[in-house]
C-alpha positions in Angstrom: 21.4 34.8 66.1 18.8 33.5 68.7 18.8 36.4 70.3 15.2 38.7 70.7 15.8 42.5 70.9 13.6 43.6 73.6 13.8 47.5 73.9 15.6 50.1 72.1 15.8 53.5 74.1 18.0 56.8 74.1 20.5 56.4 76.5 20.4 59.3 79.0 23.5 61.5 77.7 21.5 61.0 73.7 21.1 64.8 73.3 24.9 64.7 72.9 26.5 61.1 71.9 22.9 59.7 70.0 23.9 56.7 72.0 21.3 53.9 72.6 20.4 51.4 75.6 19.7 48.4 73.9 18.2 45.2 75.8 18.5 41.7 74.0 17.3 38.3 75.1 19.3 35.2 74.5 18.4 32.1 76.6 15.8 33.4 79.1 18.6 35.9 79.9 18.3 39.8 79.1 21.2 41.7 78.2 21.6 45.4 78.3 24.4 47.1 76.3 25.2 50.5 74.8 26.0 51.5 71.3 26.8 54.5 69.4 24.2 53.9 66.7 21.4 51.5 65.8 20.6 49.8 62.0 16.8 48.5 62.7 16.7 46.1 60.0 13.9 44.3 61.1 12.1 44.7 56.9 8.5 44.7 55.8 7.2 41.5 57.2 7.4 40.8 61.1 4.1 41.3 62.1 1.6 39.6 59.7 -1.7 41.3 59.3 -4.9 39.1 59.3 -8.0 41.1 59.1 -10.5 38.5 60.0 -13.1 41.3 60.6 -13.1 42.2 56.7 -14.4 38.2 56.1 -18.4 38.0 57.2 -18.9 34.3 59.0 -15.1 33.5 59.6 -16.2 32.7 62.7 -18.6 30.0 61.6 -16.6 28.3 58.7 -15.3 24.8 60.1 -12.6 24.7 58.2 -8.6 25.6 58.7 -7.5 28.9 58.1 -4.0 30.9 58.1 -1.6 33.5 57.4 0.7 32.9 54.4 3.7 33.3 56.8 2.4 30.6 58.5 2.8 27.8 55.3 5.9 25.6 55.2 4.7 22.5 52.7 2.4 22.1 50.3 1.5 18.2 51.4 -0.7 20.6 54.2 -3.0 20.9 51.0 -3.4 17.4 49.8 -6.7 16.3 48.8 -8.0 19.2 49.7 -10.6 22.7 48.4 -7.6 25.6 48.7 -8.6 29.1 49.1 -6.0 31.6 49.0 -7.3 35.3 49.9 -4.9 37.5 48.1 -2.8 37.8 44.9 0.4 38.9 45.8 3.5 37.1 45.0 3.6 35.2 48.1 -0.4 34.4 47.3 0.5 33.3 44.0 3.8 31.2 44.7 1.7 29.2 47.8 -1.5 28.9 45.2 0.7 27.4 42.5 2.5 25.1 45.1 -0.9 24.0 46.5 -2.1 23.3 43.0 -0.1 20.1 42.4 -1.6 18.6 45.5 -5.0 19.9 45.8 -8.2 18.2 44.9 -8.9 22.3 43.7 -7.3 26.0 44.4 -9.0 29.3 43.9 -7.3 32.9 44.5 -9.9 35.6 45.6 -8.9 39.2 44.7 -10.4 42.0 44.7 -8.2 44.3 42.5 -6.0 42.0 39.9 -2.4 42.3 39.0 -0.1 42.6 36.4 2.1 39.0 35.9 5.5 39.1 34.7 7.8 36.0 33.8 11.0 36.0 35.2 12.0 35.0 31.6 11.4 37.9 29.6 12.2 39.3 26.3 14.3 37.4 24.2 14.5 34.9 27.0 16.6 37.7 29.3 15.3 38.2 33.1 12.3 40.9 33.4 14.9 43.0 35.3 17.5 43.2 32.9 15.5 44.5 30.1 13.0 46.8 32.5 15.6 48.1 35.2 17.6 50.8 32.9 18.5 53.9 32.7 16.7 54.2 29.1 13.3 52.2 30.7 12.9 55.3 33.8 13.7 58.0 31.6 10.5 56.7 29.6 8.7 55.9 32.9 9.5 58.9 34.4 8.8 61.5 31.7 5.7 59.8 29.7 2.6 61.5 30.9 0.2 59.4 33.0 -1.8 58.0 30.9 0.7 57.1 27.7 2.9 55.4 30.4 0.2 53.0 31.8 -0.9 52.4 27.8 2.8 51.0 27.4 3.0 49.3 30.6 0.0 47.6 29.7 0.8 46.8 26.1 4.1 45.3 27.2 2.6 42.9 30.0 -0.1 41.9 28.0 1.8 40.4 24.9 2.9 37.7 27.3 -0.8 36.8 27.8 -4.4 38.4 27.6 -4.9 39.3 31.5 -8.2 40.5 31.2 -9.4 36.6 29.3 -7.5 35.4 32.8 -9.8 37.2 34.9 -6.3 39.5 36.1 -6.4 42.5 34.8 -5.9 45.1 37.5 -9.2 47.6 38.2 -7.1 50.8 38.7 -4.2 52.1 36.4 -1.1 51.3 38.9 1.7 49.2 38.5 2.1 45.9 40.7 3.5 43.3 39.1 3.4 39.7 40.4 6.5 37.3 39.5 5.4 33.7 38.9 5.8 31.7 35.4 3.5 29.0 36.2 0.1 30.8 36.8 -1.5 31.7 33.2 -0.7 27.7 32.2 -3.0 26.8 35.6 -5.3 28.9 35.2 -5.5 27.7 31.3 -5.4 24.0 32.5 -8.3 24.4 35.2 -5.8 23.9 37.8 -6.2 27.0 39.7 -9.6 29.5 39.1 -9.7 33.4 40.1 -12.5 34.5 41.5 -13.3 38.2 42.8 -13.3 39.0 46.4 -15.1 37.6 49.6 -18.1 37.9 50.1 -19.3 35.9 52.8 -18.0 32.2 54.5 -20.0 29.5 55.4 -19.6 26.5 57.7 -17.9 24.6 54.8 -18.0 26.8 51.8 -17.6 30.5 50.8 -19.6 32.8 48.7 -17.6 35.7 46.8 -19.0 38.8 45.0 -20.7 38.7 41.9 -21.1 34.8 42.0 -24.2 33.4 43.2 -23.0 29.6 44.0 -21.1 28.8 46.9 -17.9 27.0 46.0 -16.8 24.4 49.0 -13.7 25.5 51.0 -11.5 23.0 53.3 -8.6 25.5 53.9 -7.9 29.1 53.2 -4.5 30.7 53.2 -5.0 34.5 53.8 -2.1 36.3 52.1 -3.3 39.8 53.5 0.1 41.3 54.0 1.9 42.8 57.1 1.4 45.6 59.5 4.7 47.8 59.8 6.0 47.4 63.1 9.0 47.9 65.7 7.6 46.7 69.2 11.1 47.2 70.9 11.1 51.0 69.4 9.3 54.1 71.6 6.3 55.2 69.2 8.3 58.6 69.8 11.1 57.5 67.5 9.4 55.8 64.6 5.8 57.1 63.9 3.9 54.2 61.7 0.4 55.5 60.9 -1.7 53.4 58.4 1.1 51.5 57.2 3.2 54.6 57.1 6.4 55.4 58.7 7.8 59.3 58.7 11.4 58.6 57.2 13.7 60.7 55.6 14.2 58.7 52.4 13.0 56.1 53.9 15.5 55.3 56.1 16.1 58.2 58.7 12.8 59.3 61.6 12.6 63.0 61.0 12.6 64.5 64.3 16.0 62.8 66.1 18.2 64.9 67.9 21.0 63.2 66.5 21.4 60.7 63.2 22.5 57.5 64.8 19.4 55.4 64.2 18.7 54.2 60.9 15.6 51.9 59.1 16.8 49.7 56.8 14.7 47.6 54.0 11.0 48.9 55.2 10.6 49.4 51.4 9.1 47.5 48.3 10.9 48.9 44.8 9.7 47.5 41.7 12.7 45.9 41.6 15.5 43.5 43.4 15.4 44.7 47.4 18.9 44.1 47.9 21.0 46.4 45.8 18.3 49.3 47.9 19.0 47.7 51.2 23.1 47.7 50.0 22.8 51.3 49.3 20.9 52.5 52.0 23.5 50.6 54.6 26.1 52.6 52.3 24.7 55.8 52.9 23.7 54.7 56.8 27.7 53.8 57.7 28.5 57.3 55.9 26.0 59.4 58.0 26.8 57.2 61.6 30.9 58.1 60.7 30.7 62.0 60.0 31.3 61.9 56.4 29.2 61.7 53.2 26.0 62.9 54.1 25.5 64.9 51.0 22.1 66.0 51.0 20.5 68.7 49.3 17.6 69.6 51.0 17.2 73.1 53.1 17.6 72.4 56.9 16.1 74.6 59.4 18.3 76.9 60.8 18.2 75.5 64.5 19.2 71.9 62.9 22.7 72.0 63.3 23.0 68.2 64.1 20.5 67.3 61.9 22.0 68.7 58.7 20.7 66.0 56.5 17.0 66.4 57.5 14.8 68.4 55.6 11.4 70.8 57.5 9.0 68.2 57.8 6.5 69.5 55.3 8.7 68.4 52.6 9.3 64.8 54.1 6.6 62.6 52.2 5.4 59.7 53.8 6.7 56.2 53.1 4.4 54.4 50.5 5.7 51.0 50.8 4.0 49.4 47.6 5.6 51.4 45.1 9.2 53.0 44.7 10.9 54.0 41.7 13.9 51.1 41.6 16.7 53.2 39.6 16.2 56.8 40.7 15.9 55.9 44.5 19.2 54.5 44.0 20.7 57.2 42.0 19.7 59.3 44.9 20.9 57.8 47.9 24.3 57.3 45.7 24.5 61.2 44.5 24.3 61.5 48.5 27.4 59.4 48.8 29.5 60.4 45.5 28.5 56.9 44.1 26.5 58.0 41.5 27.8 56.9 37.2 27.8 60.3 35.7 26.7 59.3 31.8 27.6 62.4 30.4 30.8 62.4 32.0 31.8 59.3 31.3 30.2 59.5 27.6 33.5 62.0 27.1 36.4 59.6 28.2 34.4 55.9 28.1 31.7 56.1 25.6 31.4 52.3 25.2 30.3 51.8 29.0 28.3 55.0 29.1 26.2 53.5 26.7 25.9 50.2 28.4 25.2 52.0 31.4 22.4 54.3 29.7 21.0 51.1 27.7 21.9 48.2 29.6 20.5 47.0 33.4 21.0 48.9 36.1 23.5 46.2 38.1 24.9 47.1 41.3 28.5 47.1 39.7 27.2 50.9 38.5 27.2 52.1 42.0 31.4 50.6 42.4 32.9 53.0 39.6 33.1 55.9 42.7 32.7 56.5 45.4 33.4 54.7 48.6 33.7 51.0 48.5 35.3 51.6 44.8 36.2 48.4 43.1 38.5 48.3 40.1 37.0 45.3 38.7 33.5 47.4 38.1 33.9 48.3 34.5 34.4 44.7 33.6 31.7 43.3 35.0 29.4 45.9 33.6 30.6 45.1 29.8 30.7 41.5 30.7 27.5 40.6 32.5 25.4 39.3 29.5 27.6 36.5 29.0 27.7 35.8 32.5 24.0 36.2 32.8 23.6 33.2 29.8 26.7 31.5 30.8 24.6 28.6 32.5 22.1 28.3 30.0 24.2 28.6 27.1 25.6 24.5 27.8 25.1 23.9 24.2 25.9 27.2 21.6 24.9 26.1 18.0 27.2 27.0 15.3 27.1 30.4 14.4 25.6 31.7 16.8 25.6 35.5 17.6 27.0 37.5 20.6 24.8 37.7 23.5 25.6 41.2 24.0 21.8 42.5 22.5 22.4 43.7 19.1 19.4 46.4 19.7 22.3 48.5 22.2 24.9 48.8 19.3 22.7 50.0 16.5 20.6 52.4 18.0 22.9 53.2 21.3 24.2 56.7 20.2 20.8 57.9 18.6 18.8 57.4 21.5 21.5 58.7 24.1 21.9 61.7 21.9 18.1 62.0 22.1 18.1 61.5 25.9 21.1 63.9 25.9 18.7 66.7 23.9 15.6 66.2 26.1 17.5 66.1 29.3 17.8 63.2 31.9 
């Protein structure tokens, strides 16, 4: 803590110890030190991105402007016309904030998104009933069309996005978290408009809508730029946003595995169970032991044994990852991986909470290293801890919280899962 890392380089003898010269700065004083292997855990927003040259007159308008990483309190906003250029959650949450203070907020977007509640059906989180195994065999083996039809039936029974002025342009799945928005945009208290077109000296105009609308302070929540400033270009190629890693994690071209990228990725789902995993698979690779990979290595790539050619390396696409089967596959690399089937034969009661219920982290304990004996318990007991808090009054006769959906049609749908493979 308080300390800036100021370069990263291979220490001379890298070809054989993948050692690294590292250089920190604590106190006006630089540091140099040597380490057998590097976690760069730096994540997806360090360097904020602020295209000002995408905005025609920026340079004119009189009012304040700034990056969303720059907002610490909403009383910034009181009084005031808020623009905030961007809908993604952090535009959103800072919008809905501003809101309650503001004289008037407007989002500008130019594409829309899909808004989930956090309280979702039957009052359960969104993740619990949309992370499982069940939900990606669906995702994953619907065709293209038939799986966006569904996605978009299931988001909209919440609310109409299209009468919101939010329904996405394109057929891609980016959901935004926020419960409040679709009761401020109902109540007048926040208004979407499309995107920029132009800015004034105290006003801008946006696309499609002939009347300026007058603008004290806008909050551009344009996103971040992937970057490692104390890295060598050499080491992590980042072109257009995109970063050359094996799985996301490891640079491709390293003569030795001993420097590893940690959280540059965006599942459509909780980051840290991904950012536990990868560190999982990370310590396994930097001690000798569990780097179970798959992929053909070139014969010359004795070192590098977990690194596939480059052709068949895809790039990293930060805005969308498939939550459960990213997992699955950094655990199958580490023996960590719940076999269904497998355990279907000798614990058929928590394959079937495994197959229907939410993909918790306490999956990835049953094997493996960093086994925990308490992981079977707190798979079949996680409902009732999930409503535990909420539950401070339980009328009389009231049901189990276990969903009643998982024990009566459990076994037909795993024994159709079973039949069309999974």
């Amino acid at each position: 803590f308080q300390t800036t890392v100021v370069s990263i380089r291979k220490h001379p003898d890298f070809a054989t110890t993948g050692r690294w010269s590292v250089v920190t700065e604590a106190g006006g004083k630089q540091t140099s030190d040597v380490f057998d292997a590097v976690m760069v855990c730096s994540g997806n927003f360090s360097e904020p991105s602020l295209p000002l040259q995408c905005f025609p007159g920026i340079e004119r308008f009189q009012g304040q402007y700034f990056h969303s990483r720059q907002y610490k309190h909403p009383d910034v906003f009181q009084g005031r016309h808020v623009l905030v250029v961007g809908m993604g959650n952090s535009g959103v949450d800072i919008a809905v904030e501003a809101s309650r203070v503001a004289a008037k907020v407007t989002i500008s977007t130019t594409r829309g998104a899909w808004l989930l509640s956090r309280v979702f059906e039957r009052g359960y989180p969104w993740d619990m009933i949309l992370n499982t195994r069940l939900m990606s065999l669906i995702k994953t083996n619907l065709p293209g069309p038939l799986s966006w039809w569904l996605i978009n039936y299931k988001v909209n029974k919440w609310f109409n996005h299209e009468n919101y002025g939010l329904q996405p342009e394109k057929r891609y799945f980016l959901p935004i978290l926020n419960d409040d928005l679709p009761s401020y945009i109902l109540t007048g208290r926040i208004t979407i408009r499309p995107g920029v077109k132009e800015f004034k000296d105290n006003s801008v105009l946006f696309h499609n809508c002939p009347e300026e609308e007058p603008i004290d302070i806008v909050v551009f929540c344009t996103g971040y730029n992937v970057s490692f400033p104390f890295l060598e270009e050499s080491v992590v190629r980042v072109e257009n946003k995109h970063a050359s890693l094996y799985k996301y994690v490891f640079p491709t071209h390293l003569q030795k595995p001993t420097l590893a990228v940690l959280g540059l990725i965006k599942p459509l789902g909780a980051i840290m169970p991904v950012a536990e995993m990868q560190a999982r698979w990370v310590s396994c690779v930097f001690k000798g032991r569990g780097a179970n990979v798959s992929p053909p290595v070139p014969q010359n790539a004795a070192q590098t044994h977990f690194i596939p050619p480059a052709r068949e390396i895809p790039e990293l696409r930060i805005l969308k990852t498939e939550w459960l089967l990213y997992l699955d596959t950094l655990a199958s690399f580490i023996g960590a991986k719940p076999s269904v089937l497998g355990l279907l034969c000798t614990d058929p009661w928590l394959a079937l909470t495994i197959f229907f219920g939410p993909c918790s982290p306490y999956q990835y304990r049953l094997g493996g290293p960093g086994r925990w004996e308490g992981a079977r318990q707190a798979i079949l007991t996680q409902w009732d801890r999930v409503l535990k808090p909420t539950r401070t009054r339980v009328p009389a006769g009231s049901s189990s919280s276990f969903p009643s959906l998982l024990i009566v049609v459990g076994l037909l749908l795993l024994l159709a899962a079973v039949i069309f493979g999974f």
